[in-house]
DRENTI-332028 format. One record per residue (C-alpha): residue in one letter; y negated, z, x negated. Coordinates in steps of 0.5 Angstrom, whole numbers, plus 500, padded with zeros to 3 digits. Each point is the difference from the previous one (the first is absolute). Layout:
// DRENTI-332028
AYZX...
***
This chain:
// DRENTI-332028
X747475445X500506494X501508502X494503496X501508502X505504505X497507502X507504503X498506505X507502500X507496499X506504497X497504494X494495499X494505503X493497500X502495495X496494496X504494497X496496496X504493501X493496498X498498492X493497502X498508503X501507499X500504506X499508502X501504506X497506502X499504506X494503501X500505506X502496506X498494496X503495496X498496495X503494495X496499494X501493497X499497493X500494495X506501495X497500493X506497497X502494507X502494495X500495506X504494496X505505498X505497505X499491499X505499508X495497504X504503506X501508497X494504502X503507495X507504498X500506501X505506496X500507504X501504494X501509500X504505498X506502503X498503508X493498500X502495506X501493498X506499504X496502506X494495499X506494499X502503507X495501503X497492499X507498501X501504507X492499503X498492497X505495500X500497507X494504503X498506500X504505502X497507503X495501495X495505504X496503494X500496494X495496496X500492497X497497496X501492499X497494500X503493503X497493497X498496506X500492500X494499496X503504493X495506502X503507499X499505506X500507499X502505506X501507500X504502506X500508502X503503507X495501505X500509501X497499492X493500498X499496494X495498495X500495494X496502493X501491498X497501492X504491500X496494501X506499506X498501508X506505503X500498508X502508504X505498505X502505505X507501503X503503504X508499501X499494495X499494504X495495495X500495497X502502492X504495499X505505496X506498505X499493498X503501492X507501497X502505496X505501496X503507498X504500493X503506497X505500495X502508500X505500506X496505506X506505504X497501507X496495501X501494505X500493497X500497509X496494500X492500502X497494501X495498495X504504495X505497494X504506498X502498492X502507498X507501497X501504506X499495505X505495497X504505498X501501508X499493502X507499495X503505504X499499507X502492497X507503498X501505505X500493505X503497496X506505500X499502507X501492502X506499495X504507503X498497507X502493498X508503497X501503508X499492503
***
């Protein structure tokens, strides 16, 4: 399963946003009206032997300027899509899953109050897919994630979800504490006996 593009309506200071998380594709949203449409297109410079591992799809590096919301888009994934989805009401995605027989499937997942149009210029067939409290078939629960950042993040919770693997420093940092925090509370009980 590969994420190819997440438009958020509305997550901390993400306002109407699009992430372009695919090689292959170049996405854009628009509102027209009332309306909205996603345009996709061929990436002119998609390598497709560029990474050899049979079982990774595609890397993918959130780069910016300081504020411009890239810990919000790791927040954002790290709190809606491991284990499920998690109250998402007004987001679209774009993924595609690889069934039994090695065929890619395309999906663009959008919510049910929203009237959205596709303009395909790809060779490649996106199936639409309608929600309305997130209760389908998008394979996106099945998968691992794993979270890595070597800059330690105040403020930020490091519990466990499942389908997460929290690898930053901060979340070892806090695991290591939690251990010598026990460790120190079972000796001081253990003085007393």
């Amino acid at each position: 399963m590969e994420i190819h593009y997440i438009w958020i309506k509305n997550f901390y200071n993400l306002k109407r946003t699009g992430i372009n998380l695919s090689s292959k594709f170049i996405f854009e949203f628009e509102r027209v009206n009332d309306d909205y449409l996603l345009k996709i297109y061929d990436n002119p410079d998609y390598i497709p032997t560029f990474i050899k591992e049979e079982n990774i799809k595609n890397v993918n590096a959130i780069i910016g300027k300081n504020g411009t919301g890239k810990s919000s888009v790791l927040r954002y994934i790290k709190s809606h899509l491991p284990g499920g989805f998690n109250n998402i009401k007004n987001d679209v995605f774009v993924y595609s899953t690889t069934d039994s027989e090695n065929s890619e499937n395309f999906c663009v997942t959008y919510p049910a109050w929203m009237k959205l149009s596709i303009e395909n210029a790809t060779d490649v067939v996106f199936e639409l897919k309608e929600y309305s409290n997130f209760k389908f078939d998008s394979h996106l629960d099945n998968c691992t994630y794993i979270y890595y950042n070597y800059m330690l993040e105040y403020g930020q919770d490091h519990g466990n979800i499942e389908g997460l693997y929290d690898i930053s420093t901060s979340a070892i940092l806090k695991k290591e504490r939690t251990r010598l925090l026990e460790d120190a509370d079972t000796l001081e009980k253990n003085r007393f006996f």
